[in-house]
N, C-alpha and C positions, 0 to 999 in steps of 0.2 A: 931317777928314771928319766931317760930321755923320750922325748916330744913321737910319737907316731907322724909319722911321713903319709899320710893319705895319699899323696897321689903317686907312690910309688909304684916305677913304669916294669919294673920284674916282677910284680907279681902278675901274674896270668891274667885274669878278670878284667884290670883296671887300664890295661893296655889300651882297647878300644875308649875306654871310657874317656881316657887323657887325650886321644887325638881327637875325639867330639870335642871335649871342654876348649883343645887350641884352636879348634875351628870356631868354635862360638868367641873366644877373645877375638880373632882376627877378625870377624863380621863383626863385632861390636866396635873394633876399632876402626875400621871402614867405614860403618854408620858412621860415628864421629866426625871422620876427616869430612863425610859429606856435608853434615850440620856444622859443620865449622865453614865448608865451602858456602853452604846455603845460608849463614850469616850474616858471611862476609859483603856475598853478593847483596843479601836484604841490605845492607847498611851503606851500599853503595848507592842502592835504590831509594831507600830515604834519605839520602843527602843529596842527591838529581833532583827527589821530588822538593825537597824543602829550596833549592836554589830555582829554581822554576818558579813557584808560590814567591818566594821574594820579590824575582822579577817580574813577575804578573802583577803584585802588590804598587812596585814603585810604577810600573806602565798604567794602572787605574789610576793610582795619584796623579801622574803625568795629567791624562786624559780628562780626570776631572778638572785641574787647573787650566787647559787649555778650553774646556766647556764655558770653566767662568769667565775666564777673558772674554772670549767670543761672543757671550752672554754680555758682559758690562760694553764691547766692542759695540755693539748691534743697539743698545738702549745709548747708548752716547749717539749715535747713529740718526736712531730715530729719533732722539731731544732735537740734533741738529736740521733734523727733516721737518721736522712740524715748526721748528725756526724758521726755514727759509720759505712753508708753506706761506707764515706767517707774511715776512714779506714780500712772498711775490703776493699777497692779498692785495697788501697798501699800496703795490707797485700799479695793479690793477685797476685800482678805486682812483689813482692817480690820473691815470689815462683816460678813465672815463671823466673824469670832470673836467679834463682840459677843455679850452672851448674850442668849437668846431671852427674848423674852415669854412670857408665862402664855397670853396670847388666842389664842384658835382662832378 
């Protein structure tokens, strides 16, 4: 026995029914091509988004190490400040105990 052909287009009935069925393959293969397009494009879109996030990652690094610099820059700073507060004390104390002049 050979195999029944279902979608045999001469018989009368199954006419309409075969050009439904090619229209629903072409739409589902339309669908596709667009899910395939809307993949494509998603995957372009997370790999923009992950190269952004990288570069945002190494710009905080950046920005932290130039924090701490400016932070160690500023307390170096201020050691040298309260240093020379220091001696302009003694330079101070100096002057004042010099002894005076005679001139009015």
């Amino acid at each position: 026995m050979s195999p029944r052909n279902n979608h045999d287009p001469t018989s009368s009935g199954e006419s309409g029914n075969t050009n439904v069925q090619e229209a629903d393959l072409q739409e589902m293969e339309d669908v596709n091509q667009s899910l395939d397009a809307l993949s494509c494009a998603l995957d372009a879109v997370e790999q923009r988004t992950d190269d952004i996030l990288s570069q945002l990652r190494l710009l905080l690094d950046s920005n932290r190490e130039i924090r701490r610099q400016l932070a160690e820059e500023n307390e170096h700073n201020d050691d040298d400040n309260n240093d020379d507060d220091h001696h302009g004390d003694d330079e101070m104390e100096d002057i004042d105990n010099m002894p005076k002049s005679g001139v009015n």
